[in-house]
MARVEX-325319 format. One line per field, with one value per residue (C-alpha): residue number from 1; x, y, z. Coordinates in steps of 0.25 Angstrom, whole numbers, m for minus. Each point is the difference from the previous one (the first is absolute). Layout:
BEGIN
k c(NUM ...) $
px c(X ...) $
py c(Y ...) $
pz c(Z ...) $
END
This chain:
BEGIN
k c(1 2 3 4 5 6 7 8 9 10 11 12 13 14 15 16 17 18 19 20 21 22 23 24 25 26 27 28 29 30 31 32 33 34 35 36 37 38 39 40 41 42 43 44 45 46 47 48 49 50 51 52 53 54 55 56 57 58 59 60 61 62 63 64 65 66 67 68 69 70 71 72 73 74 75 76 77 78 79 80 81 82 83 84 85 86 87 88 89 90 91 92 93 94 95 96 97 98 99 100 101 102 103 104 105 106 107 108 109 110 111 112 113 114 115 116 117 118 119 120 121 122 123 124 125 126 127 128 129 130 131 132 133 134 135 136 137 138 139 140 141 142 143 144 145 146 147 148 149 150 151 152 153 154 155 156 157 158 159 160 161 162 163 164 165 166 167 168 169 170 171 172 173 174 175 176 177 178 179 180 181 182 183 184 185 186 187 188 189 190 191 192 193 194 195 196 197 198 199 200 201 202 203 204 205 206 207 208 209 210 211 212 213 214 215 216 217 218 219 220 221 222 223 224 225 226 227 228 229 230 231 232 233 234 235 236 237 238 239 240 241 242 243 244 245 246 247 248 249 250 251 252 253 254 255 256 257 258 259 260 261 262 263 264 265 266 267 268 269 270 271 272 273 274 275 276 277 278 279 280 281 282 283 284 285 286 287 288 289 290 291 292 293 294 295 296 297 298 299 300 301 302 303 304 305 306 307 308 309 310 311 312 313 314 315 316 317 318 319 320 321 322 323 324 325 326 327 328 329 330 331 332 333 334 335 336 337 338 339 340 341 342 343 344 345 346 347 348 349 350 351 352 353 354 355 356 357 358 359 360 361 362 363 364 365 366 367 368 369 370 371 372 373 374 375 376 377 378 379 380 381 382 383 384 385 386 387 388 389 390 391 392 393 394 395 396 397 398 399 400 401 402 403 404 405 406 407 408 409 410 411 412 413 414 415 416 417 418 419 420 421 422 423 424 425 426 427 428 429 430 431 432 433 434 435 436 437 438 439 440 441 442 443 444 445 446 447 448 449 450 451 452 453 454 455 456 457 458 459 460 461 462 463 464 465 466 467 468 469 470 471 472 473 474 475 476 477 478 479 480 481 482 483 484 485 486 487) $
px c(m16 0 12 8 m3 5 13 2 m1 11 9 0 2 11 7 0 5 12 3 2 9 10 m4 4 12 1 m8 14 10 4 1 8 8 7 1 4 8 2 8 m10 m12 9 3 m15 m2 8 m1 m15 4 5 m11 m11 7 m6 m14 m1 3 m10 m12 2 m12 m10 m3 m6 m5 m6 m8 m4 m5 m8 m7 m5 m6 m5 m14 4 2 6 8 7 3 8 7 4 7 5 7 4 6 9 4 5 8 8 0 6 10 4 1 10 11 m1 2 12 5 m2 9 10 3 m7 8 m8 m5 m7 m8 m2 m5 m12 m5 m3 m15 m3 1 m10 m10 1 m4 m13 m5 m13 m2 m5 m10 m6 3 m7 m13 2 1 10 m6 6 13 2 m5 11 10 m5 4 11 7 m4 9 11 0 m1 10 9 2 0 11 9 8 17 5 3 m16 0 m6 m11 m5 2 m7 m11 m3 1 m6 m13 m1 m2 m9 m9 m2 m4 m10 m8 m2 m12 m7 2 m13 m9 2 5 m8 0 4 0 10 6 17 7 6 13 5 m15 3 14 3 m7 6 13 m6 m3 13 11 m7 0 13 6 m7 5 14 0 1 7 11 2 2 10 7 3 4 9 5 3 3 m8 m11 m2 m3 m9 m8 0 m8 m9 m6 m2 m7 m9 m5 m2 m10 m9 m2 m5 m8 m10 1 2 m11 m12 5 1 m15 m4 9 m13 m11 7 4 m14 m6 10 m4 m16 3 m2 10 m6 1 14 5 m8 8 12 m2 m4 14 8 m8 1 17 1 m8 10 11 3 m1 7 12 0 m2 10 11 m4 m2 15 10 m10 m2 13 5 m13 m2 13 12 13 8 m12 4 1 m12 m7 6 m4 m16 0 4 m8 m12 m3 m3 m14 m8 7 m1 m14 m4 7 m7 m14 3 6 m12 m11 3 10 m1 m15 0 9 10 13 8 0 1 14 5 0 4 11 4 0 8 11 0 0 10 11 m1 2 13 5 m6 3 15 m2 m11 m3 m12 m6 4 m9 m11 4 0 m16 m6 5 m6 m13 0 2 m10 m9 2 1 m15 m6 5 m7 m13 0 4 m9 m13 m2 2 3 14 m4 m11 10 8 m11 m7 15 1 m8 8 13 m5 m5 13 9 m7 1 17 1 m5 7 13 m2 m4 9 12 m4 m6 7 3 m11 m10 m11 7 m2 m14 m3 5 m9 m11 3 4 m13 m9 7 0 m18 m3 8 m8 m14 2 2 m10 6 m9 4 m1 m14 m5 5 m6 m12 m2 6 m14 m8 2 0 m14 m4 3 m5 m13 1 0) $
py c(m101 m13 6 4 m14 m6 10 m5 m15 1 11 m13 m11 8 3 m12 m7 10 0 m14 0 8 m3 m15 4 8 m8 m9 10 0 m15 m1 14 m7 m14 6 12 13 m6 m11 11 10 m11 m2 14 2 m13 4 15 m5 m8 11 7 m11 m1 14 m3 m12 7 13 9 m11 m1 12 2 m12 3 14 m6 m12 10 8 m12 m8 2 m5 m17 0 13 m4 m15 6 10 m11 m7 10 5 m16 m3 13 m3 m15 5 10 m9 m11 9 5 m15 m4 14 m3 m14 3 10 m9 m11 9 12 m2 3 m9 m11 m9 9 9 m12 m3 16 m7 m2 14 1 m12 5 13 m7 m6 9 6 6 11 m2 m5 16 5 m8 5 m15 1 m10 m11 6 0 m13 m5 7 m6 m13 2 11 m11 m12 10 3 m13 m6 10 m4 m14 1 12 m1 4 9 m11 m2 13 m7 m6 14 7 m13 1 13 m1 m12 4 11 m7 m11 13 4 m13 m3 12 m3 m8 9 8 m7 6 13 m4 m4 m6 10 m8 2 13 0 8 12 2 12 9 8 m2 16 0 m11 5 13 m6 m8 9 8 m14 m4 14 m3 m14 3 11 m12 m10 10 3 m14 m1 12 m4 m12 5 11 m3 m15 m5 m9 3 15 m6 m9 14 8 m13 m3 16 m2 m11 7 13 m9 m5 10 8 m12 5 13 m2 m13 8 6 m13 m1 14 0 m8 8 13 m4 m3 11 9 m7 2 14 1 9 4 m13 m4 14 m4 m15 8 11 m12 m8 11 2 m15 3 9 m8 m14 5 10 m10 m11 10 6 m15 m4 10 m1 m16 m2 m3 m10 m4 m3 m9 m8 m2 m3 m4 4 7 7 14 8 m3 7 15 m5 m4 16 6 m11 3 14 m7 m3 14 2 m15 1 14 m4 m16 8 10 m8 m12 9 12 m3 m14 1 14 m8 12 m12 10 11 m11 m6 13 3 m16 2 15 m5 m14 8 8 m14 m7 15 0 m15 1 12 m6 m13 2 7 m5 m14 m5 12 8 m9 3 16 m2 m8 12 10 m7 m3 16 5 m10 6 15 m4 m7 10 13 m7 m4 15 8 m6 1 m14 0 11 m3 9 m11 m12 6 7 m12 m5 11 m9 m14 7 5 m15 m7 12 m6 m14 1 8 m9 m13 6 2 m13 m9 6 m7 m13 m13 m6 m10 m3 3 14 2 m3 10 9 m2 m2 10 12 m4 2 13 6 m5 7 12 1 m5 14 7 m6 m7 m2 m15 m3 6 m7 m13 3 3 m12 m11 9 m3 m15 m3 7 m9 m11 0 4 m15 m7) $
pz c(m224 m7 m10 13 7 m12 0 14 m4 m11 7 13 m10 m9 13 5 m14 m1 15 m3 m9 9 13 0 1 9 10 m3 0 14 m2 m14 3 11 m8 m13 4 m6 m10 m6 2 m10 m9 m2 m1 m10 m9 0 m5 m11 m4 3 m11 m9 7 m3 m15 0 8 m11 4 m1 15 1 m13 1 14 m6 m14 6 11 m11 m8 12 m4 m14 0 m15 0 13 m5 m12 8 9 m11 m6 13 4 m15 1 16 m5 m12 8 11 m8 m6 14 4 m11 3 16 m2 m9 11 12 m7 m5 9 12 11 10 m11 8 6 m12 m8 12 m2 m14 7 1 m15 m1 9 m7 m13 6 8 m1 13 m7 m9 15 4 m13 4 15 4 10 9 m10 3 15 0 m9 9 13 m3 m7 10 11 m7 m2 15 4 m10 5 14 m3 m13 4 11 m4 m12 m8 0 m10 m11 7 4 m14 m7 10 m3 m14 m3 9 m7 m13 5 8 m14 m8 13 m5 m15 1 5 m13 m7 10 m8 m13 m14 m12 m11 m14 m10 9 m2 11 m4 10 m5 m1 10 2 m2 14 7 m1 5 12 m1 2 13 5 m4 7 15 m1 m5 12 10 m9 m3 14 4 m14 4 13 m3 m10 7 13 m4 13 m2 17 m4 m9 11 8 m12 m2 15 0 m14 4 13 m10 m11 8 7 m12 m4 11 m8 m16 m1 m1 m12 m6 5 m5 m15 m7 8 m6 m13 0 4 m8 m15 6 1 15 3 15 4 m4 5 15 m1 m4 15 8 m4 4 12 3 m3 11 9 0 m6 10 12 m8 m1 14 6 m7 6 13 0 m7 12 5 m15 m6 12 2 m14 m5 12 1 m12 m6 7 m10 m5 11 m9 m13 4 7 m14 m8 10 m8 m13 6 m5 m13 m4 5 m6 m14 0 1 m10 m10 0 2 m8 m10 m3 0 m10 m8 3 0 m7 9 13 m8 0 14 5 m10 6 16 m6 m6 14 7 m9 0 15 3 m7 7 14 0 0 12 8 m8 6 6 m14 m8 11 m2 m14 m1 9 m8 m14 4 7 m13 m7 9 m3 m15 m1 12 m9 m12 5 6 m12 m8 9 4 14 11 5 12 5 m1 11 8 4 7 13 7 m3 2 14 4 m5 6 13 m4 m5 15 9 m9 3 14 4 m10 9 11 m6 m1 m13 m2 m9 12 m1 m15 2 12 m9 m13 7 11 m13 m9 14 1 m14 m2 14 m4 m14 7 8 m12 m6 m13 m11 m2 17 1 m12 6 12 m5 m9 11 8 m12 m2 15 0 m12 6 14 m10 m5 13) $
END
């Protein structure tokens, strides 16, 4: 009970930490949509393509690495203190080195230099962040807080700095340069965790075979999105097509960040389990996951076809159209994004199974990467979108037919639990549709229909009795009985 409160706890504070980091704009985007236009949104998006390329370079495979090797040695002050430096030392020297080639690309071949040269930031924050080390010692609380109040001045600078096209680089440096100061804020707190080790060196490069394990599976989920923006760019030569992919992309990640955070939550607490030999209890993690996939990602999808029309013109004004086709196809990324995040942090990462995971990233990348040229010609935006669904798909099957072959999961059971999610967001997507036609286009509207589709889709599961609604129920019983005990 205490492990499952403490699950819930983390899985409330990791979302909200990555809900922030998204979510601030697009509590903004109606606003700076209409201020910037389409063409300063896509020159953002794509200035910031090109140095993801770097971040990715700089972060290596230490993020992940480092949350899973600091939740195994939680329990061990000394161990942990070493492995932190070791992780930090290696994530400074490729960050540095990342630093010095953007820097020399920004001033001699950037296409929009100014802007390019304030995505410099990113590369800063990259180099000190720790963020997660405070994931491996399931601290996310010291997170979120963090992001309040960063997210909160971004908001509020944003309204008071940005208000024609020309303001551009005020709304690329106040992102940037938050994000750098969010991840200085949070290295005092470090010393709560970390001790003295006398005479220890740091050796970078221990476990580097292993780093770049976990590096290059990384490296093909975060080219999928960064290629897409780069090949539209490229191809189509419209940084407006561009803009169309990116409010369709923004809508798309936080929404899974409801989905995907708990496995940031669960990654230590398996890898955990795993090197204590408790294999039951990872597997039962592992089943819940999935089940916990189904039981958002399915509403998340349907809710976001059936809200769309209402959506797209609330949310962004006039000249975002065509957005409203793109988000439809980008809406099916929700369960194999979903399926394959659960699978690769709780099973392969955990195991220490990184080979067999890069292979199948790298299969459904060269899927992606085939079809987005073949596509994009055609359909540019929506291509891309087509392109990213089909990749993550045969992720998917690829990591699904493993883990089944060898005996580690029933592939049969991921998708048996689903009837009863499809049925209630079947009913859900219906009754959107039907009463978006005849709503006006207002932000009252958008939120009838949120509010009106989750009331929907939990009565329909509450009659089917879904495992995750009646256990709510019965604890929200519980703790009121408690309670009125007390008084």
């Amino acid at each position: 009970m205490a492990g499952n409160k403490k699950i819930a706890k983390n899985y409330i504070f990791n979302t909200s930490y990555q809900l922030l980091a998204i979510i601030v704009p697009l509590v903004t985007t109606p606003y700076i949509s209409r201020v910037l236009g389409a063409e300063g949104i896509g020159i953002n998006s794509y200035t910031y393509s090109i140095v993801s390329y770097f971040v990715i370079f700089s972060i290596l495979g230490t993020a992940t690495y480092g949350n899973r090797q600091i939740g195994i040695l939680q329990d061990d002050p000394v161990s942990r203190t070493q492995k932190f430096w070791d992780i930090l030392t290696l994530r400074i020297l490729t960050s540095g080195s990342a630093l010095i080639l953007y820097l020399c690309y920004a001033l001699l071949f950037a296409k929009h230099k100014s802007i390019a040269l304030l995505q410099t930031f990113y590369l800063l924050a990259t180099l000190c962040d720790t963020a997660w080390f405070f994931q491996g010692m399931e601290d996310f609380r010291r997170i979120a807080v963090r992001n309040y109040a960063i997210k909160l001045l971004n908001v509020a600078g944003i309204f008071l700095l940005i208000h024609n096209p020309d303001d551009l680089w005020k709304y690329v440096l106040m992102f940037t340069g938050l994000n750098f100061v969010g991840n200085l804020s949070i290295i005092p707190y470090l010393r709560k965790y970390l001790v003295r080790v006398k005479g220890y060196k740091p050796q970078p490069f221990n476990d580097i075979i292993v780093v770049l394990q976990l590096f290059i599976p990384a490296t093909a989920l975060w080219l999928y999105e960064m290629f897409d923006k780069t090949m539209i760019g490229v191809i189509t030569q419209s940084a407006a097509q561009n803009g169309y992919y990116e409010q369709s992309n923004k809508i798309i990640k936080m929404a899974l960040i409801l989905v995907t955070a708990l496995n940031t939550v669960l990654l230590p607490k398996s890898s955990k389990a795993f090197a204590e030999g408790k294999l039951g209890e990872m597997k039962e993690y592992l089943y819940q996951s999935y089940r916990f996939v189904w039981f958002l990602g399915v509403p998340l999808m349907c809710g976001v076809i059936g809200t769309e029309s209402v959506l797209v013109p609330v949310f962004f004004g006039k000249g975002y159209e065509p957005v409203i086709t793109v988000l439809c196809i980008m809406s099916l990324l929700f369960i194999p994004i979903s399926l394959n995040s659960t699978s690769s942090a709780q099973f392969f990462i955990s195991t220490g199974r990184q080979n067999i995971y890069t292979r199948c990233v790298l299969i459904g990348g060269g899927v992606n990467i085939l079809l987005n040229a073949l596509l994009i010609p055609h359909f540019q935006a929506n291509g891309a979108g087509i392109a990213s669904v089909t990749g993550e798909t045969v992720i998917m099957a690829c990591m699904l037919w493993y883990m089944g072959k060898n005996g580690h999961i029933k592939v049969s059971e991921v998708f048996r639990i689903s009837p009863k999610y499809l049925i209630a967001g079947g009913v859900m997507l219906l009754c959107l549709l039907f009463a978006a036609r005849y709503l006006p286009l207002r932000v009252w509207s958008l939120a009838a229909l949120i509010i009106g589709g989750a009331a929907i889709y939990f009565a329909v599961l509450l009659v089917e009795k879904e495992y995750f609604v009646v256990t709510g129920i019965h604890h929200a019983v519980y703790f009121a009985k408690k309670r009125r005990a007390k008084k």
